[in-house]
C-alpha positions in Angstrom: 29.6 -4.0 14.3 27.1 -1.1 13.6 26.7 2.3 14.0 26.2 3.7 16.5 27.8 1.1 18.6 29.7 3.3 21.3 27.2 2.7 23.8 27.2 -1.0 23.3 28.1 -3.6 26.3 28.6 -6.3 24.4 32.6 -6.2 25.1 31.8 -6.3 28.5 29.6 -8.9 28.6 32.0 -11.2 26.5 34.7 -11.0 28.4 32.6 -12.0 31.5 32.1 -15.0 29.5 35.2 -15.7 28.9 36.6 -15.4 32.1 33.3 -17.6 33.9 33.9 -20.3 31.1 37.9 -20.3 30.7 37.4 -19.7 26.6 39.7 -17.6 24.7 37.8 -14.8 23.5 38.9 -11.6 22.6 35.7 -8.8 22.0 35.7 -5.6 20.8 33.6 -3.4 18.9 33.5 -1.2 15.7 31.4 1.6 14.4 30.9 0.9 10.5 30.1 4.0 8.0 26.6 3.6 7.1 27.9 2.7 3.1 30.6 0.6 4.7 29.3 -2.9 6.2 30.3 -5.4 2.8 34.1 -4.0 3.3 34.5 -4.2 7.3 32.5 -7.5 7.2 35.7 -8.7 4.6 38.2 -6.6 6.2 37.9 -8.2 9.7 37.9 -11.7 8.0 41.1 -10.9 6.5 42.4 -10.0 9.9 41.8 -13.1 11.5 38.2 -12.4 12.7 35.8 -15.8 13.5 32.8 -13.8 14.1 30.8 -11.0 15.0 27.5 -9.5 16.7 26.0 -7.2 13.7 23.7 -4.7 15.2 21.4 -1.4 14.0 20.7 -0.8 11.0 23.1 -3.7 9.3 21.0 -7.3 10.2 19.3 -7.1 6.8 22.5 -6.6 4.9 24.4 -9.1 7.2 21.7 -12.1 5.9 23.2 -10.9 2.4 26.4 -11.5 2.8 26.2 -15.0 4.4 26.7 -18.1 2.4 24.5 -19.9 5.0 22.0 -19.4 7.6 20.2 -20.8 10.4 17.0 -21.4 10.0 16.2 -18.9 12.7 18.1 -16.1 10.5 16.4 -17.6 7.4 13.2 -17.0 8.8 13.4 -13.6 10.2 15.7 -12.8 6.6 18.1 -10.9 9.0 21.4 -12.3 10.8 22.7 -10.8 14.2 25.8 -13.1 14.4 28.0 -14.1 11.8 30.6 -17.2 12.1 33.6 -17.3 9.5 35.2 -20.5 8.6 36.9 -21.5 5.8 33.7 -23.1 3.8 32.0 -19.4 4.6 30.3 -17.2 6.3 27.3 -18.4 9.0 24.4 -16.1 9.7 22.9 -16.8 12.6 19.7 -14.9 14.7 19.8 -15.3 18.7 17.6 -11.8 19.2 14.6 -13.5 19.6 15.9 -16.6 22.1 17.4 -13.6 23.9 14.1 -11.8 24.2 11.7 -15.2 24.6 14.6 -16.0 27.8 14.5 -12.2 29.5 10.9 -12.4 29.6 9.9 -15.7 30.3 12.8 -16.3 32.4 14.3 -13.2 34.0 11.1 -11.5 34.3 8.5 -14.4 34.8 6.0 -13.2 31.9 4.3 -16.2 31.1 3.5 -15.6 26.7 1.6 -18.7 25.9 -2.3 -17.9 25.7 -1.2 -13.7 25.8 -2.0 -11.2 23.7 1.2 -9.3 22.1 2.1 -6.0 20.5 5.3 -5.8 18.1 5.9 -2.7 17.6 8.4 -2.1 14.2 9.6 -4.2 11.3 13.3 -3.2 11.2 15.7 -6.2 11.2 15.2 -6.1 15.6 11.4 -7.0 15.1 12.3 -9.3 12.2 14.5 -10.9 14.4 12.2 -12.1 17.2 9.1 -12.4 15.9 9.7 -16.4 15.0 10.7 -17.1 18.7 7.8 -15.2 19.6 5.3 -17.5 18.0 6.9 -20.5 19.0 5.9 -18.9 23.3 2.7 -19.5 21.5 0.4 -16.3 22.6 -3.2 -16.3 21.8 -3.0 -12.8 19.4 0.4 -11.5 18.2 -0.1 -7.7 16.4 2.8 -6.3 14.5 2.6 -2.4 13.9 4.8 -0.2 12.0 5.2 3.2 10.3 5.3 1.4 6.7 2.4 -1.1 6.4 4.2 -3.2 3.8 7.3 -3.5 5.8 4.6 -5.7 8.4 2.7 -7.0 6.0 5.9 -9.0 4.6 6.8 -10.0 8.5 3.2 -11.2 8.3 3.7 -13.2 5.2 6.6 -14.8 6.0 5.7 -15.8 9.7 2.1 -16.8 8.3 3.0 -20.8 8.4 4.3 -21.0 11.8 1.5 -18.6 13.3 -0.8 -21.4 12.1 1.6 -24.2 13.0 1.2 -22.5 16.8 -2.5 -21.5 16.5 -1.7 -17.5 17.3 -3.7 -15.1 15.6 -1.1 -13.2 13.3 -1.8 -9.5 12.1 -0.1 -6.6 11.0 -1.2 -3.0 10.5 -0.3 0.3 10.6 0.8 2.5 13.8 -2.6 4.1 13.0 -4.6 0.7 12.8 -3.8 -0.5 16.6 -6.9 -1.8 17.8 -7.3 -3.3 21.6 -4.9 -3.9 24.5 -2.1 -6.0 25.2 -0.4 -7.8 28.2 2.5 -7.5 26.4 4.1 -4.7 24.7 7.7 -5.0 23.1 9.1 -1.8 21.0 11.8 -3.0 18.5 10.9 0.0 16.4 14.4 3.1 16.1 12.2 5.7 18.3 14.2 5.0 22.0 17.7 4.9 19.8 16.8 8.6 18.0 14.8 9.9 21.1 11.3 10.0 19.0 8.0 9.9 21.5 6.8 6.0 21.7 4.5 5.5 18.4 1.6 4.2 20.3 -1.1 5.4 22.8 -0.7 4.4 26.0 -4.7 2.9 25.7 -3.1 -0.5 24.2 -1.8 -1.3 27.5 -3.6 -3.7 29.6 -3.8 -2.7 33.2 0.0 -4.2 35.0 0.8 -4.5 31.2 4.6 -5.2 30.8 6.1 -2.7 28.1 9.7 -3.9 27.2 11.9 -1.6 25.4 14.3 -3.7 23.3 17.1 -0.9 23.6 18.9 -0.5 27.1 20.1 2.3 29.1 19.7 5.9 28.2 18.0 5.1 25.3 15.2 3.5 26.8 14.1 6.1 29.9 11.4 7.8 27.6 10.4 4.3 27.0 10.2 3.4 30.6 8.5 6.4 31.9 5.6 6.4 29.1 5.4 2.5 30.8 4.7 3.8 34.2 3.0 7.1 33.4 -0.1 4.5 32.0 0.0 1.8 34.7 2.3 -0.7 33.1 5.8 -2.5 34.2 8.6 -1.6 32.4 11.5 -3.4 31.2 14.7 -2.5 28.9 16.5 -4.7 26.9 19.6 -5.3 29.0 18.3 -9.0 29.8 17.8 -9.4 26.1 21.2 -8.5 24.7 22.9 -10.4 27.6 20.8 -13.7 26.8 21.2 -13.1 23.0 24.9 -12.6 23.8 24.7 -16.1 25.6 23.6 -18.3 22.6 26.0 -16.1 20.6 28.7 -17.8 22.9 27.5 -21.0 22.6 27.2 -21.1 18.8 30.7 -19.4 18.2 32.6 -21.9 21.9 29.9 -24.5 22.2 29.8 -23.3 26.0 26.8 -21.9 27.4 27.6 -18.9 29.8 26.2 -18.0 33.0 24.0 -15.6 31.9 21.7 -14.9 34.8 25.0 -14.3 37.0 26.4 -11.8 34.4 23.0 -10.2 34.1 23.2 -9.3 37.4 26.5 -8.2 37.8 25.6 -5.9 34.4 22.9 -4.0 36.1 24.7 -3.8 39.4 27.8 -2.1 37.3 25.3 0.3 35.3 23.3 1.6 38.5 27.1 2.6 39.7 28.4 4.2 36.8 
C-alpha cells in the first residue's frame, strides 16, 4: 500500500518467494488516496487480508493504527509491515535489516568504525536508522530539510547511539560538515526528481552513495555518485532483503534472497 506504488516490485518479488519456498502467498498492490490509509488499512482486513508492506508517505500513520509493535517499529515510531490476526494489528519495521543486509552483505561495505551520512527524516530514514547504529560506525550524521524533524530521530536513537559508542548528530541540509564513506539518501528528492540535497564535497574519495529508491527514480542519484568519484548503489537490494524478513515474519520461512536479487536485476536490465 501507498501512493504512488505502480512502480513497485514488491509483487514480483513475493511471488518468487512463494514459489522458491512452496508457501501460499498471494501479493498484490494498491495505490491508497493520500486521505485514505485508516479505511484501506480496515477494508483489506475485512476482505480477508493477513498483511501488508505500507510504503511512502503512510509508515508514520501505519505505527498509529497498530495495536502492537516490534521493538524495531517502536523505535524508529514508523511500521513498514503490518500483520492482522484476530488479537490485532502488528507493526513491524524490516527497512533497516534490509538496508544493514544490502550493504554489508550484497555490497561488502564494512559500517562498523565508518563514518555515515543519513540524509532525511521521513518514516524511510526513521526506519533504518536503529539498525544502523547497531553496524556500529564510528560517526552517524542525520541531515534534513526541517531540523526538528532530525533533531527528534536524534532524540529518540540517543540511548542506543551510546549503548554502541557512535557519535550521533543531526543538523540541517545547510549544517553538513565533513566527509563520509558512506552516504545513504532516504530523503523524497529521487521519488519527485528534486537535485540530491547535498554537495558532492561530503563524499569521501570511493565513497559508496546508496540511493534508497530503485530504478528510474534513482539515475539522478547515481549519476551525481559517479560525477564526484563515488560508487553508487540503488535500493533494489534493500527492498528485496526487507521483503525477505517481511516473509519470514508473516511464513516463518526465510527466502532466498540473494537468488531473487539476482534474478530482479537480471529482469530489470531486460525490460
Amino acid at each position: 500500500m501507498g501512493n504512488p506504488v505502480q512502480h513497485s516490485k514488491s509483487p514480483w518479488i513475493h511471488a518468487r518467494f512463494a514459489a522458491l519456498t512452496g508457501q501460499p502467498v498471494e501479493y498484490g498492490s494498491r495505490l491508497i488516496p493520500l486521505d485514505g490509509f485508516p479505511a484501506a488499512v480496515r477494508a483489506f482486513r475485512e476482505e480477508g487480508g493477513k498483511g501488508c508492506n505500507i510504503t511512502v508517505p503512510f509508515k508514520f500513520q501505519a505505527a498509529s493504527l497498530v495495536s502492537r509493535r516490534s521493538a524495531r517499529a517502536a523505535l524508529a515510531d514508523a511500521c513498514n509491515i503490518l500483520s492482522f490476526t484476530d488479537a490485532g494489528i502488528t507493526g513491524d519495521n524490516t527497512d533497516g535489516i534490509g538496508l544493514v543486509m544490502d550493504l554489508q552483505r550484497n555490497a561488502g561495505v564494512a559500517l562498523a568504525g565508518r563514518d555515515l551520512l543519513l540524509i532525511g527524516a521521513g518514516g524511510a530514514a526513521a526506519g533504518v536508522l536503529g539498525p544502523l547504529l547497531d553496524a556500529r560506525p564510528r560517526r552517524l550524521v542525520i541531515a534534513n530539510r526541517t531540523l526538528a524533524r532530525a533533531n527528534a530521530l536524534e532524540v529518540r536513537h540517543a540511548p542506543l547511539a551510546e549503548a554502541n559508542e557512535v557519535e550521533l548528530a543531526a543538523v540541517n541540509l545547510d549544517g553538513v560538515r565533513g566527509t563520509f564513506d558512506v552516504v545513504i539518501n532516504g530523503s523524497a528528492t529521487s521519488l519527485s526528481g528534486a537535485a540530491v540535497p547535498v554537495p558532492g564535497s561530503v563524499l569521501k574519495p570511493g565513497a559508496l552513495a546508496y540511493d534508497m529508491m530503485y530504478g528510474p527514480a534513482a539515475q539522478g542519484f547515481l549519476r551525481w555518485a559517479a560525477e564526484h568519484g563515488a560508487i553508487g548503489r540503488d535500493g533494489l537490494g534493500m527492498l528485496v532483503e526487507q521483503a525477505a524478513e517481511a516473509f519470514l515474519v508473516w511464513r516463518g520461512v526465510r527466502p532466498p534472497s540473494a537468488q531473487v536479487l539476482a534474478e530482479l536485476r537480471a529482469e530489470l536490465e531486460r525490460a
